[in-house]
Residue frames as qw, qx, qy, qz and C-alpha x, y, z in Angstrom:
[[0.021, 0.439, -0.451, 0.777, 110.16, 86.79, 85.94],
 [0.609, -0.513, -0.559, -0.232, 108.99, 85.17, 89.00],
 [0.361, -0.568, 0.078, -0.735, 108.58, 87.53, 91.94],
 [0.521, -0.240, -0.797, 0.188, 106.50, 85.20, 94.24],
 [0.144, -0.189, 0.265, -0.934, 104.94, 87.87, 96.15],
 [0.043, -0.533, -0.801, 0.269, 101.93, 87.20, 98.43],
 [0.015, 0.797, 0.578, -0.174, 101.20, 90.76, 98.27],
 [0.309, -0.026, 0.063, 0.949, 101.85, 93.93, 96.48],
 [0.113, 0.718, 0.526, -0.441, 100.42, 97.18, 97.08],
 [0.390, 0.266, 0.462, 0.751, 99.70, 99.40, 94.32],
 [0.189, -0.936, -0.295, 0.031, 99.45, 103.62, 95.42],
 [0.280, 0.740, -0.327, 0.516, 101.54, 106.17, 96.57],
 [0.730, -0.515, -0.369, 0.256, 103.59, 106.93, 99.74],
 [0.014, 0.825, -0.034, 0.564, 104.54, 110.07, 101.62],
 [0.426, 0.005, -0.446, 0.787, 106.08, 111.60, 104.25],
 [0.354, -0.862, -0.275, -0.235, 103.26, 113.07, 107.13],
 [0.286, 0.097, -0.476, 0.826, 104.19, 115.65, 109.54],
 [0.355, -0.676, -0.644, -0.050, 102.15, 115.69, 112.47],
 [0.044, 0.321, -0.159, 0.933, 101.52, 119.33, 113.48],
 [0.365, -0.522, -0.733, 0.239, 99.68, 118.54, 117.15],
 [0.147, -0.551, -0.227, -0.790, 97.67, 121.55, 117.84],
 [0.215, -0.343, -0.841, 0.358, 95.76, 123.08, 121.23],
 [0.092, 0.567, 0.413, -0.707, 94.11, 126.21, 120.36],
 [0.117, -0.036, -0.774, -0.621, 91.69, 125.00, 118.28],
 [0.373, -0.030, 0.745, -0.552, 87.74, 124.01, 118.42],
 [0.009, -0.189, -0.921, -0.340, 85.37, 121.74, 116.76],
 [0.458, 0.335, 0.214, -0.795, 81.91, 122.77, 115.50],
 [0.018, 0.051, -0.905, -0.422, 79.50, 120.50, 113.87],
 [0.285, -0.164, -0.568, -0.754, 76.46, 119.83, 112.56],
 [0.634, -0.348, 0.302, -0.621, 73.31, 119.18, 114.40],
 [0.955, -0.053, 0.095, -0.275, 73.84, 115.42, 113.62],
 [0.664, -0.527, 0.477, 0.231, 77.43, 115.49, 114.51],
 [0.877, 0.386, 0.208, 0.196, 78.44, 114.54, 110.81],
 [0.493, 0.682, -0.018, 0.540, 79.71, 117.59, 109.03],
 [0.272, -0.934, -0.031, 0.229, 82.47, 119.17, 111.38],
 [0.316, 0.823, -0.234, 0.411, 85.19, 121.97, 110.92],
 [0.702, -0.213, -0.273, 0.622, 88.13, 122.48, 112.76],
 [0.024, 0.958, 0.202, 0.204, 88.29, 126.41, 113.69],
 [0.701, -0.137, -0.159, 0.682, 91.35, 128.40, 114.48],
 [0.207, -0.743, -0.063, 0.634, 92.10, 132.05, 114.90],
 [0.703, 0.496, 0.372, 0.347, 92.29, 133.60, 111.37],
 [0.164, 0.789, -0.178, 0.565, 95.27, 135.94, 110.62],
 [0.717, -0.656, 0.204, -0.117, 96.43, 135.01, 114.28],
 [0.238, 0.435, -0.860, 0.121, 99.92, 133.52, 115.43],
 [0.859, -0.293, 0.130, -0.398, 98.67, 130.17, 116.85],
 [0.359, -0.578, 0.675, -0.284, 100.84, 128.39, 119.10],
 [0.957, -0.135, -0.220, -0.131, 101.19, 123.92, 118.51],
 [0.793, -0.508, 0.333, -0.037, 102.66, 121.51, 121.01],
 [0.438, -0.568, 0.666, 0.206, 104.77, 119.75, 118.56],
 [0.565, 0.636, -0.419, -0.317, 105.94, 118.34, 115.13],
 [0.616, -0.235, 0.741, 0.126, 106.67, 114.61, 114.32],
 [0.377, 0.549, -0.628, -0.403, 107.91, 113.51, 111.08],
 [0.771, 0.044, 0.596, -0.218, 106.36, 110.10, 110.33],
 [0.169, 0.366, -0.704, -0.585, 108.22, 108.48, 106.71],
 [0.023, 0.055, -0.985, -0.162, 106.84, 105.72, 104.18],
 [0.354, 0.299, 0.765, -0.446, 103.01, 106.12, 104.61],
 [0.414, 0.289, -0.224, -0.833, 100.04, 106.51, 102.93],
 [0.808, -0.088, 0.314, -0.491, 97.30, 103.91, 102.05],
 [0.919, 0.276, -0.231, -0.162, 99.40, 101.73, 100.14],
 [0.448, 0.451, -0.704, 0.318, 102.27, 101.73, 102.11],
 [0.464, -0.400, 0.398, -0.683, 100.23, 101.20, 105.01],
 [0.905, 0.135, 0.047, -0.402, 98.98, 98.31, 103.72],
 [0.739, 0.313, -0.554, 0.220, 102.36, 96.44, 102.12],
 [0.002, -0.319, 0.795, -0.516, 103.71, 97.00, 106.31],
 [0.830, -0.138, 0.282, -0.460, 100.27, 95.69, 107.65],
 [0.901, 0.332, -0.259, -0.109, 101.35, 92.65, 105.21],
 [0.596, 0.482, -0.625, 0.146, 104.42, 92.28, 106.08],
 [0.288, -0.242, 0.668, -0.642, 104.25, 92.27, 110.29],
 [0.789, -0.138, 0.355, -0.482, 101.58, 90.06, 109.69],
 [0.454, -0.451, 0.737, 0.220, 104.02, 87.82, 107.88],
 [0.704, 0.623, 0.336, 0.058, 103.22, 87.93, 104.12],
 [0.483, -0.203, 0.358, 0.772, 106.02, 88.53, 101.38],
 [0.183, 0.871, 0.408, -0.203, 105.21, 91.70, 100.72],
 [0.484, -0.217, 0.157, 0.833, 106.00, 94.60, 98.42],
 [0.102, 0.749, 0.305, -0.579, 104.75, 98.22, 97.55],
 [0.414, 0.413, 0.391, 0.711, 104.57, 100.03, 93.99],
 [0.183, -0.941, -0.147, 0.243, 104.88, 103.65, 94.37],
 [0.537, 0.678, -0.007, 0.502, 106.87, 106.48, 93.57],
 [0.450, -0.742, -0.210, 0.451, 109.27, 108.43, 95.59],
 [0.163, 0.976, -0.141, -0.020, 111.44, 111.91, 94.85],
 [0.701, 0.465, -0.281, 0.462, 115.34, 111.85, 94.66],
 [0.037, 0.699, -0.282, 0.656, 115.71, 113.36, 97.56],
 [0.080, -0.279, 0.758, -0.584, 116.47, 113.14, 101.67],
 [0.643, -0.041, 0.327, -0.692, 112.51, 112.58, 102.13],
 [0.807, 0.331, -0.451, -0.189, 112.61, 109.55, 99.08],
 [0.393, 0.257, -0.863, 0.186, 115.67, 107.79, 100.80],
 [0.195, -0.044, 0.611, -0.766, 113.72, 108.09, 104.49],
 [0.730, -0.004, 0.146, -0.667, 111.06, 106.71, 103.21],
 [0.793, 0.144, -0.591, 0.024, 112.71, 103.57, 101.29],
 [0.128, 0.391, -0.795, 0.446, 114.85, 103.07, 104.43],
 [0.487, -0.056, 0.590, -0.641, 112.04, 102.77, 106.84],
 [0.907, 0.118, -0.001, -0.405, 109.74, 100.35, 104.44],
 [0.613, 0.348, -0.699, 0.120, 113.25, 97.90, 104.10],
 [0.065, 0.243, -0.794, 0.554, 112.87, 97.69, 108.02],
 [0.739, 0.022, 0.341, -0.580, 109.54, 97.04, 108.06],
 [0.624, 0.073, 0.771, -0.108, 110.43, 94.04, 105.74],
 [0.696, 0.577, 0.409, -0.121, 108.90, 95.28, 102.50],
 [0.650, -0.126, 0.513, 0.546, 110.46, 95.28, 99.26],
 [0.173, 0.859, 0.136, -0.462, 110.76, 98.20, 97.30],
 [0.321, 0.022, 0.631, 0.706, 112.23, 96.77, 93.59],
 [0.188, 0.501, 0.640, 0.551, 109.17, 98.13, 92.04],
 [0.125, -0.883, -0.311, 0.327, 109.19, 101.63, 93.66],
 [0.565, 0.634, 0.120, 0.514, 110.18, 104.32, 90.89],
 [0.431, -0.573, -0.075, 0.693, 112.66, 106.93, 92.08],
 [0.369, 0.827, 0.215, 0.365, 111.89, 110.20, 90.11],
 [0.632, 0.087, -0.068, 0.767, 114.81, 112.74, 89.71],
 [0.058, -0.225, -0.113, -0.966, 113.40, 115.71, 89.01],
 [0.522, -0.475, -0.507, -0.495, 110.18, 115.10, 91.21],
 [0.135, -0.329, 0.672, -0.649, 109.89, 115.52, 95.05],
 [0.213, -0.214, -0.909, 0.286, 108.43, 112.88, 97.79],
 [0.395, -0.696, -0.297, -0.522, 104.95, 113.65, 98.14],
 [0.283, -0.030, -0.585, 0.759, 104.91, 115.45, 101.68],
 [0.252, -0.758, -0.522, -0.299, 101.31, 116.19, 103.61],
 [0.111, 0.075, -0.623, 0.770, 101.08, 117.91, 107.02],
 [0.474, -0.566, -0.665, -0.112, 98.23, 116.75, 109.42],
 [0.338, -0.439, 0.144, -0.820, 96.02, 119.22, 111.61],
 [0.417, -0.144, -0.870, 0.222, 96.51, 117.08, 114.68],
 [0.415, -0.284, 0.160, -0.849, 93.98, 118.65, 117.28],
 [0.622, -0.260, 0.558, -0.484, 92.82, 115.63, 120.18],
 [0.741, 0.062, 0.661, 0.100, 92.27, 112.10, 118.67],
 [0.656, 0.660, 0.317, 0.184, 91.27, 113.16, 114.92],
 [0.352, -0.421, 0.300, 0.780, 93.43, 115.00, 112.53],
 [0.654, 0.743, 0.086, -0.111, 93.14, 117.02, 108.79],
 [0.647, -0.517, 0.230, 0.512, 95.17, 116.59, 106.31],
 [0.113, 0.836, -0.129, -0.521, 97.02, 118.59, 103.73],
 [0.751, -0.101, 0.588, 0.285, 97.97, 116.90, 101.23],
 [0.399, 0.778, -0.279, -0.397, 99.50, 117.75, 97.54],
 [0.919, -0.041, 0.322, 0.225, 100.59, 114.63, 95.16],
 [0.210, -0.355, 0.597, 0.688, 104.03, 114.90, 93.12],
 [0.784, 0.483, -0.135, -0.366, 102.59, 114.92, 89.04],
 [0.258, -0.480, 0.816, 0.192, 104.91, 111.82, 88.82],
 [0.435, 0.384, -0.628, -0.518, 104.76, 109.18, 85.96],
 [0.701, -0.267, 0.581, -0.315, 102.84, 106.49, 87.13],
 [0.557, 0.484, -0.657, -0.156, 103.86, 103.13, 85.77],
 [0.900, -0.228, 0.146, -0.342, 103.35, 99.80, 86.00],
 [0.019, -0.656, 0.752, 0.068, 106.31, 97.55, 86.72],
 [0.824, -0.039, -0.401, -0.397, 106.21, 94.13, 85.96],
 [0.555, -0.537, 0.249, -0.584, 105.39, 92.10, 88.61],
 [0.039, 0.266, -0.960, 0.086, 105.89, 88.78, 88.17],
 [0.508, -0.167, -0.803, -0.264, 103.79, 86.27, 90.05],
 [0.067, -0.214, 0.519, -0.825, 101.54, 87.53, 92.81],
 [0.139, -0.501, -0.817, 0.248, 98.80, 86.09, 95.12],
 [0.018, 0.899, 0.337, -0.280, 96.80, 89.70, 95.79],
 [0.280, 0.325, 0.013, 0.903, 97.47, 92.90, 94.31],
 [0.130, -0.724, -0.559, 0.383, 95.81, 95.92, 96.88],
 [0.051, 0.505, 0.176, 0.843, 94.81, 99.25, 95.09],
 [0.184, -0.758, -0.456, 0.429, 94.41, 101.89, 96.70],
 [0.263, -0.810, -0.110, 0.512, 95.08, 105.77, 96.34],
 [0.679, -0.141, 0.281, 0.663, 96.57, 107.27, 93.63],
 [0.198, -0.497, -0.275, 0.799, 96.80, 110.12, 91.67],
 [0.603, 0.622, 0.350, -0.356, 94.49, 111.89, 89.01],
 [0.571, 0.668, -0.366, -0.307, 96.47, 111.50, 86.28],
 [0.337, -0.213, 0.917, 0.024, 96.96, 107.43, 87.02],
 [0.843, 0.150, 0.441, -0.268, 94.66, 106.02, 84.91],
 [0.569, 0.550, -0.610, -0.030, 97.03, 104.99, 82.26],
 [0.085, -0.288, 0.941, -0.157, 98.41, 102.41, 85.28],
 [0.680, 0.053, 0.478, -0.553, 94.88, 101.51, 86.11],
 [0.787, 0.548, -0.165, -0.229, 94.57, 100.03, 82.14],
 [0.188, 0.609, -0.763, 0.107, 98.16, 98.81, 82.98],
 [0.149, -0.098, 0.890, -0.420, 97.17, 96.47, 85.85],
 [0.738, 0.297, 0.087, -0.599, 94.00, 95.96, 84.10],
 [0.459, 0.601, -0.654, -0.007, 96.54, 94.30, 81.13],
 [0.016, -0.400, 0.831, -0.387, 98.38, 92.48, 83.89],
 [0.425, 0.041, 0.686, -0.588, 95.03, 90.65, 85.53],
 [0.744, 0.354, -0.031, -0.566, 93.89, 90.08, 82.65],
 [0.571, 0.524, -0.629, 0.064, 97.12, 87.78, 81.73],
 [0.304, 0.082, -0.846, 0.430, 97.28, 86.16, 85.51],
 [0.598, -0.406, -0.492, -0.486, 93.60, 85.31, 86.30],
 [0.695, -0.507, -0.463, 0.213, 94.67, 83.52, 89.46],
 [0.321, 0.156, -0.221, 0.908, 95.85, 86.88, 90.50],
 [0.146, -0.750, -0.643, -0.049, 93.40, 88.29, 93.14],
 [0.275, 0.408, 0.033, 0.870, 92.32, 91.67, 93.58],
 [0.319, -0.680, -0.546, 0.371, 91.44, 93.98, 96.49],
 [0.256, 0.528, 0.204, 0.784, 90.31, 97.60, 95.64],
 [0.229, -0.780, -0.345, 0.470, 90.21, 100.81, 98.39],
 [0.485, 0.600, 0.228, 0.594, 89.79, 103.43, 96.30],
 [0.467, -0.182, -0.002, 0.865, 91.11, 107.03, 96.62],
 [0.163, 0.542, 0.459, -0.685, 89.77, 109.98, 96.48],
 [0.266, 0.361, -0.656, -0.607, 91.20, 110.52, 92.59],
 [0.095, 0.029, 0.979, 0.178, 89.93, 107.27, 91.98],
 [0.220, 0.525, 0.792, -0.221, 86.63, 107.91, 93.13],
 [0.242, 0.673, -0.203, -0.669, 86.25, 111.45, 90.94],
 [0.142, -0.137, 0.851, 0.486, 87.43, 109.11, 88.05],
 [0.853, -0.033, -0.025, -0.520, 83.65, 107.57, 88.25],
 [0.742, -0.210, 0.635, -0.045, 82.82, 104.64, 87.79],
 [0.883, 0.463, 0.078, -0.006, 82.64, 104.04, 83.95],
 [0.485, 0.745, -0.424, 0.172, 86.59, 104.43, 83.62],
 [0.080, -0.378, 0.900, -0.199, 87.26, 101.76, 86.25],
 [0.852, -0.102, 0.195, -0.476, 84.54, 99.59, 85.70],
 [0.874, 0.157, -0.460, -0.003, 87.01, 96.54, 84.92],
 [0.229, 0.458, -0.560, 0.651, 88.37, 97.23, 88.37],
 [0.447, -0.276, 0.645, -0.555, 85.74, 96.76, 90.17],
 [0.901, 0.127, -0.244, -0.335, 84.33, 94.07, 87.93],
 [0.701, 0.235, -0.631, 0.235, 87.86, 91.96, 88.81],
 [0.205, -0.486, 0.626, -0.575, 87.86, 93.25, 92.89],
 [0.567, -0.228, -0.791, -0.013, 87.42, 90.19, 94.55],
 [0.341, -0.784, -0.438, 0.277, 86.71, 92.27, 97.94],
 [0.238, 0.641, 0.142, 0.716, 86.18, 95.97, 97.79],
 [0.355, -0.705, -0.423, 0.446, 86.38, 98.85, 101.02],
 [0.165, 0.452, 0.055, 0.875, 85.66, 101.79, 101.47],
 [0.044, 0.273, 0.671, -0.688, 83.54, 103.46, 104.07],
 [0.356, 0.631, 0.679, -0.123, 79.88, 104.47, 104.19],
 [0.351, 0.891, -0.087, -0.273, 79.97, 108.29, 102.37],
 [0.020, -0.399, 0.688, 0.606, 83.03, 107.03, 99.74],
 [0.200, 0.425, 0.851, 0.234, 80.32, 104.16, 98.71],
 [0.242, 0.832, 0.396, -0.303, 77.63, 107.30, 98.57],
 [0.159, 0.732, -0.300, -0.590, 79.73, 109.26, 96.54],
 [0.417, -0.090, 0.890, 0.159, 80.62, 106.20, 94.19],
 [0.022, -0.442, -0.878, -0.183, 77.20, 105.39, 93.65],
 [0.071, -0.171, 0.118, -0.976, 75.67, 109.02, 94.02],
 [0.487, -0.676, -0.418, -0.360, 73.34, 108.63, 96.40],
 [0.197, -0.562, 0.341, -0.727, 72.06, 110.19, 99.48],
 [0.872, -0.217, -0.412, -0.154, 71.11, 106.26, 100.76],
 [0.035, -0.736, 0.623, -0.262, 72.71, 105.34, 104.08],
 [0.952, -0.142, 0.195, -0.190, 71.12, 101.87, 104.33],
 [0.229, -0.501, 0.810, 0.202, 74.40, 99.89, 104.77],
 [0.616, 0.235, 0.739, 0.140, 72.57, 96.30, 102.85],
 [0.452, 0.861, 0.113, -0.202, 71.50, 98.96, 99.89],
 [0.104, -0.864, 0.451, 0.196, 74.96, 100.45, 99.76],
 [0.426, -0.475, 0.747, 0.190, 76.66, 97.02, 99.55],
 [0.640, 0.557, 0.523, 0.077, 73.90, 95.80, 96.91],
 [0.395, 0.899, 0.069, -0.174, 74.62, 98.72, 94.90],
 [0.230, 0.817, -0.505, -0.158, 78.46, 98.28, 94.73],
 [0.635, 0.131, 0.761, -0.017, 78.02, 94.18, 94.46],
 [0.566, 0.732, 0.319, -0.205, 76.20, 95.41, 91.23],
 [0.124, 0.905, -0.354, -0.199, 79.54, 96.96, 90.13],
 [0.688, 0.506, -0.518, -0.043, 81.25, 93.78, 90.30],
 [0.200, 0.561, -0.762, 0.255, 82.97, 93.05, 93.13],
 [0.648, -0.280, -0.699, -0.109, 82.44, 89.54, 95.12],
 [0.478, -0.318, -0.584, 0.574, 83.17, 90.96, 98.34],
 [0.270, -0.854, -0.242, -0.372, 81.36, 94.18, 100.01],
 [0.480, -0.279, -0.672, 0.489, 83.50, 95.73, 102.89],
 [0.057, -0.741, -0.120, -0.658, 81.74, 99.17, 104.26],
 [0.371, -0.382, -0.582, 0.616, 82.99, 100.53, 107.97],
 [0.332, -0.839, -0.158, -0.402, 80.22, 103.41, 109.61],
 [0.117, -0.723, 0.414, -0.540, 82.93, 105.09, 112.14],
 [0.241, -0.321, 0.758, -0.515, 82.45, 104.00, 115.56],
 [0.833, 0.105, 0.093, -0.535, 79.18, 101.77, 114.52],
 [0.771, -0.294, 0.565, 0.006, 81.60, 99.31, 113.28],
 [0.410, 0.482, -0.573, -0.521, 82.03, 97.33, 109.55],
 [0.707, 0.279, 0.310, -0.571, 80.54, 95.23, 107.37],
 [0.173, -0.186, 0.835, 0.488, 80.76, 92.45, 104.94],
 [0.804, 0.459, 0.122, -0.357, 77.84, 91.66, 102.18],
 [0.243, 0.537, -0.618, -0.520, 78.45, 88.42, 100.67],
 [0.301, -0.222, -0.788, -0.490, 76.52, 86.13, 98.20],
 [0.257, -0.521, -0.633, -0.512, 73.52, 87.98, 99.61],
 [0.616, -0.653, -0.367, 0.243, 74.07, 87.74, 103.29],
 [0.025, 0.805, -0.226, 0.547, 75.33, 91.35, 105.66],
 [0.733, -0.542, -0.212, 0.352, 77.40, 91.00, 108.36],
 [0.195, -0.903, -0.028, -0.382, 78.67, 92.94, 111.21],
 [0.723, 0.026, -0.381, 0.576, 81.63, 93.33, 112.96],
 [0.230, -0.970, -0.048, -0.055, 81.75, 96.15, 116.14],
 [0.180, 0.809, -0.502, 0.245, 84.85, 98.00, 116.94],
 [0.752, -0.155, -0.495, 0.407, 87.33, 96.28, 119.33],
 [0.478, -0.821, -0.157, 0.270, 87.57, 97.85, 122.76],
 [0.177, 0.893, -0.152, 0.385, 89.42, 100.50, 122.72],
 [0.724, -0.198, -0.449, 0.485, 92.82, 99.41, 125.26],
 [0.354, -0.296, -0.166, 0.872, 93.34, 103.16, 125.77],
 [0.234, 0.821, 0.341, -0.393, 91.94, 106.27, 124.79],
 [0.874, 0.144, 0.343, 0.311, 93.17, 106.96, 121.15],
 [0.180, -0.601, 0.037, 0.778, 95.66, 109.01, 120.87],
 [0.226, 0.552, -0.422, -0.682, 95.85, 109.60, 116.87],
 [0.796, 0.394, 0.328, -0.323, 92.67, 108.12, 114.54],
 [0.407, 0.625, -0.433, -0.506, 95.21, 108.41, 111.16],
 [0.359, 0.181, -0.874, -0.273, 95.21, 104.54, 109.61],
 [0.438, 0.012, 0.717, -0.541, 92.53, 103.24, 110.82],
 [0.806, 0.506, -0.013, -0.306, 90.61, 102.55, 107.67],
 [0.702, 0.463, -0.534, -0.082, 93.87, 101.31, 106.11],
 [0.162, -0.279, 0.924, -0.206, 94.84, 98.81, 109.12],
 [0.607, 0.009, 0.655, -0.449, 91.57, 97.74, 108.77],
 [0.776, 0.491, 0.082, -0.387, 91.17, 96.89, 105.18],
 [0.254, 0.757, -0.600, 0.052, 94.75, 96.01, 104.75],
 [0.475, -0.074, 0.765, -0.429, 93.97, 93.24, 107.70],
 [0.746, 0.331, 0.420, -0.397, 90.82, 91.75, 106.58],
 [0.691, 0.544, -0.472, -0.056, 92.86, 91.23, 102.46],
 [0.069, 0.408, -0.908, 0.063, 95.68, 89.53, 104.53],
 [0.543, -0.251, 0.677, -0.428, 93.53, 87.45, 106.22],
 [0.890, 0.346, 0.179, -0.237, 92.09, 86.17, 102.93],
 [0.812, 0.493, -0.255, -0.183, 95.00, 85.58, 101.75],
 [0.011, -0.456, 0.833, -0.312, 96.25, 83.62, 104.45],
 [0.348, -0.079, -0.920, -0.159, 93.32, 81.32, 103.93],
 [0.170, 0.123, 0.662, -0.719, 90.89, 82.66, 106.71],
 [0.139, 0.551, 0.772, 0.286, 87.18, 82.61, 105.77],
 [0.026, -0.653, -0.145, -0.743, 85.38, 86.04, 104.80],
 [0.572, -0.672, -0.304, -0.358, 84.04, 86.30, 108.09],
 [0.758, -0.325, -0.134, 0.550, 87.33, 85.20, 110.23],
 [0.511, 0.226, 0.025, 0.829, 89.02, 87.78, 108.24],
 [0.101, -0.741, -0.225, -0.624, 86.58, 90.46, 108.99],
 [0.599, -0.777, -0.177, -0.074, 87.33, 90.10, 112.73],
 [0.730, -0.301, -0.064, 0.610, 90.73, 90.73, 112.39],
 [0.260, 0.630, 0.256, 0.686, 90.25, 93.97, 111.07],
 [0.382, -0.843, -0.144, -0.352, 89.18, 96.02, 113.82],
 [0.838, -0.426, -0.107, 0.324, 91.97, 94.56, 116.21],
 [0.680, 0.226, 0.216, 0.663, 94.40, 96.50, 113.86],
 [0.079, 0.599, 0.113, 0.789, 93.01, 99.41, 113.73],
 [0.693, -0.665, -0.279, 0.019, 92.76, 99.34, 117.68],
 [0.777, -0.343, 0.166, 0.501, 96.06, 99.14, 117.84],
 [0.450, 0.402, 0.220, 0.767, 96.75, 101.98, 115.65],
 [0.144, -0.838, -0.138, -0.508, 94.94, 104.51, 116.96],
 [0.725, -0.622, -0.129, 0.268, 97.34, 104.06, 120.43],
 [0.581, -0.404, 0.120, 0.697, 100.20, 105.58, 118.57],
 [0.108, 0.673, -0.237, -0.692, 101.32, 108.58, 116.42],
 [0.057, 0.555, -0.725, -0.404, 100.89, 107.48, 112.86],
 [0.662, 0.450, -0.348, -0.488, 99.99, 104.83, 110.61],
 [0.723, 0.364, -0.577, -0.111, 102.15, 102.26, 111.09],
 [0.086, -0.497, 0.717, -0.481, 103.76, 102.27, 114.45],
 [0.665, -0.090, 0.441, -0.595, 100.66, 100.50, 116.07],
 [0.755, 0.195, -0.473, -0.410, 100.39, 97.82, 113.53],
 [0.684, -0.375, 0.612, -0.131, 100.64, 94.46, 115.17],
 [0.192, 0.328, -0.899, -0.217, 102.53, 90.81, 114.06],
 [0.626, -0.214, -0.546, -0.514, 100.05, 87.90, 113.91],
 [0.466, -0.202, -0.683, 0.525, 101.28, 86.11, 117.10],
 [0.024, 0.226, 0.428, -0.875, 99.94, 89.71, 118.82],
 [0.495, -0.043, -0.345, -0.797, 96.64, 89.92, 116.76],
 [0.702, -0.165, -0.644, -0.256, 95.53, 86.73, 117.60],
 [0.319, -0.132, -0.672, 0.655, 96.52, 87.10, 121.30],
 [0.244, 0.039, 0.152, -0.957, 94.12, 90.15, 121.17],
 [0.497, -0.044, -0.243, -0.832, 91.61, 87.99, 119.80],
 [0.528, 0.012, -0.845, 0.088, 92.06, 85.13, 121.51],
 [0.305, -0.333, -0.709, 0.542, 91.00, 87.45, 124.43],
 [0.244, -0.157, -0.171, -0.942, 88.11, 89.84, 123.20],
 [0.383, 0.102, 0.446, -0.803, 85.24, 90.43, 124.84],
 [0.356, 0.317, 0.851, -0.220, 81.94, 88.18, 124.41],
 [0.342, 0.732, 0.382, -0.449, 80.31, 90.64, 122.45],
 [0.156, 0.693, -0.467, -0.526, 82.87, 90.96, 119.81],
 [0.581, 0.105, 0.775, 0.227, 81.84, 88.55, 117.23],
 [0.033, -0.200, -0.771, -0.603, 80.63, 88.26, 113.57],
 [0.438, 0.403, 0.586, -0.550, 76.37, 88.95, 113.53],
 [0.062, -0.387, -0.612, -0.687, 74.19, 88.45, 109.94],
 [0.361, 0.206, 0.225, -0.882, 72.11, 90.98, 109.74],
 [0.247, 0.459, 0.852, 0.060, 68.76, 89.85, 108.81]]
């Protein structure tokens, strides 16, 4: 079976409903970290409006990021039998990606979140179908991208272990999940031992690697140590990071064109980016500057995906970024 995929993601994918909120308020720590969202409790409380956004989540975020940027892409994942399932295939065939190796479960519903939208940032609710996870076979692929899935996946994980183990020149990029991370680490350690470049942000790498460390060169030493050849770690608005063979570098956000309306994919335009680029042949360091461009351009619209850009419009953005937006080793 020969496939020929550049890129297949390998997660789930859902149906968000954005529930946009105004009588709400934020309350946070003295160092701005830990906040809450607060609402009236036992109250009727009044929201602006309800959008129904299909096909997302961090791996399907990632197979559209792939495909708009013009990689033959395609998504493992599971969906329900039902209205939400078709609405979600429909929309990832117009984005391009190919969905032979998304199971359709009969007796299982389409995972379905709903996001506490409330000014730029959002929570979200989320509950996964218990759906058989399973590893289809795949053929011949350039990248596989893990991400997300759910706590009773590690049977695939040992699957696609299996699989990588049989097609060496298969590379791997790992953003793990929240399930994932619970897992630990000893029951994926041949996951990250095979990730050729790994992301996550700064507190998933603390939890990871339980510590209370925020030195960003520590951090990336410590999950280097785990295996993987690549290091990416993004610190919010501070920016993201690569550590590799020894050396840290820094990438800062991209200007902001607007004020942003809705933060949701930002982490997965940006890690989803920075894999294509490698495996369109950029060097680590090119690739890391197309990351941030993406996730610019997401936060402008409702959603995950809408914002994503085609390469011809990435590279226009970066062809015209600001002096200050470069690469830096940290010393």
């Amino acid at each position: 079976m020969k496939n020929n995929y550049d890129f297949v993601a390998v997660g789930e994918t859902t149906m968000d409903a954005f529930i946009r909120l105004k009588d709400a308020s934020v309350h946070c720590d003295i160092n701005n970290i830990n906040c809450q969202i607060c609402m009236a409790f036992g109250a009727k409380i009044p929201y602006e409006s309800v959008t129904e956004v299909p096909a997302v989540g961090n791996a399907a975020n990632a197979s559209v990021a792939a495909s708009r940027l013009g990689l033959k892409s395609a998504l493992v994942a599971n969906v329900g039998k039902d209205r939400n399932g078709e609405t979600c295939l429909k929309s990832l065939k117009e984005d391009g990606v190919s969905t032979e190796f998304i199971n359709i479960s009969p007796d299982k519903p389409t995972n379905y979140h709903y996001i506490i939208w409330f000014e730029s940032e959002r929570t979200i609710l989320q509950k996964h179908s218990d759906f058989d996870y399973k590893l289809p076979k795949l053929g011949k692929v350039k990248w596989v991208y893990l991400t997300s899935l759910g706590e009773k996946s590690l049977p695939l994980h040992a699957k696609l272990i299996d699989y990588l183990r049989q097609n060496p020149e298969t590379k791997l990029a790992f953003q793990p999940g929240i399930f994932q991370i619970k897992m630990g680490v000893e029951k994926l350690r041949e996951i990250y031992a095979r990730s050729e470049v790994f992301f996550s942000n700064v507190e998933e790498a603390q939890m990871i690697l339980d510590t209370n460390e925020r030195d960003i060169r520590k951090l990336s030493e410590g999950i280097h140590a785990l295996g993987p050849r690549m290091v990416s770690l993004s610190d919010g608005t501070k920016g993201a990071y690569l550590y590799l063979e020894g050396e840290l570098w820094h990438i800062p956000m991209y200007p902001d064109i607007a004020a942003p309306l809705d933060r949701t994919g930002a982490g997965d335009a940006f890690s989803s980016t920075f894999a294509v680029g490698l495996v369109l042949g950029l060097s680590p360091t090119e690739a890391l500057t197309w990351g941030p461009i993406n996730s610019m351009s997401v936060v402008q619209e409702i959603g995950a995906q809408k914002g994503l850009l085609t390469r011809a419009k990435l590279e226009e953005y970066l062809q015209n970024s600001p002096a200050e937006y470069k690469t830096k080793k940290i010393n």
